[in-house]
C-alpha positions in Angstrom: -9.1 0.4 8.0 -9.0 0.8 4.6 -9.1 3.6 2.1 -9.2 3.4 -1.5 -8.3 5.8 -3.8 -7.2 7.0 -7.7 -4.9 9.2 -8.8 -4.8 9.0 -12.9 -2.0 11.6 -13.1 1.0 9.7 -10.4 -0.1 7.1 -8.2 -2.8 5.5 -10.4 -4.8 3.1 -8.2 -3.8 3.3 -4.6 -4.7 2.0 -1.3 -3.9 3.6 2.3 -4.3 0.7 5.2 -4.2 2.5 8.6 -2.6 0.9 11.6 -4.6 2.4 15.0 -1.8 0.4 17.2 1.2 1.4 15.7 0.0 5.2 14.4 1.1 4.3 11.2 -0.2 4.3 7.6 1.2 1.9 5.1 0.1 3.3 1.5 0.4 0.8 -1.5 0.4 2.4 -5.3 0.4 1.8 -8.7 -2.3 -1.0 -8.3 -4.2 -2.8 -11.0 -7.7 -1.7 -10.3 -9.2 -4.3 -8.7 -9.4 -4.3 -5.9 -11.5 -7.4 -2.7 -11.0 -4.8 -0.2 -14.0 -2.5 0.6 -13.5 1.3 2.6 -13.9 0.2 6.1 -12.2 -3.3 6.0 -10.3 -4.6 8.7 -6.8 -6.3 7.7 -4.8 -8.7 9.6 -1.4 -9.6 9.1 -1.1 -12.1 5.9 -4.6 -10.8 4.8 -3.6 -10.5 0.8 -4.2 -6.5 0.0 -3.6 -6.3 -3.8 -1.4 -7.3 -6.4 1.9 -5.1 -8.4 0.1 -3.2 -11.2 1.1 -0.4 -13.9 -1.7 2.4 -13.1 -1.2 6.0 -12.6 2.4 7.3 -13.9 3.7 3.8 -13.7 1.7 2.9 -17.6 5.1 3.5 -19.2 7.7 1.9 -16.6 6.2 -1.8 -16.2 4.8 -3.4 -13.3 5.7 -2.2 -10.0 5.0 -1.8 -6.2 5.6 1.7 -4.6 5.3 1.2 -0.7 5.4 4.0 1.5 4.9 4.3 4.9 3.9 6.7 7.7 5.1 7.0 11.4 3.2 9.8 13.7 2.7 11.2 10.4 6.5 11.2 9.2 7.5 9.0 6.7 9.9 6.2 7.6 12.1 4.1 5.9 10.5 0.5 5.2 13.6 -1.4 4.9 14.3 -2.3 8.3 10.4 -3.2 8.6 10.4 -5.3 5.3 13.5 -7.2 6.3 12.2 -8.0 9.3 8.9 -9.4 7.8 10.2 -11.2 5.7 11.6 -13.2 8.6 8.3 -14.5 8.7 7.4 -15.3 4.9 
């Protein structure tokens, strides 16, 4: 599931996917504000979710991605998870 959100002050645009199987929450910032995905949406693996943007605090710094995500609540460090994706790209 989806959530969609702005924060104009740090995060700018921002988008919180929620994976029921895994209890985790994978939370994507500093989005450009367009966005395909709706509240609700269901997104499979490869599904594209949005794009490196500048919003939020990130106006001054350039494009970038700030990826954070959640384990039982706890945040978690993605490494390990992105390495092993990318295993798969």
């Amino acid at each position: 599931m989806i959530v969609e959100r702005f924060d104009g002050a740090l995060d700018g645009h921002y988008l919180i996917i929620r994976g029921f199987k895994e209890n985790q929450t994978y939370r994507y910032s500093y989005l450009p504000p367009e966005s395909a995905l709706d509240v609700g949406d269901r997104v499979r693996t490869g599904d594209r979710v949005g794009v490196v943007g500048r919003s939020g605090n990130a106006a001054s710094v350039g494009c970038h991605l700030h990826l954070e995500i959640k384990r039982n609540k706890r945040l978690i460090d993605p490494e390990p998870l992105l390495r092993a994706w990318d295993r798969y790209s």
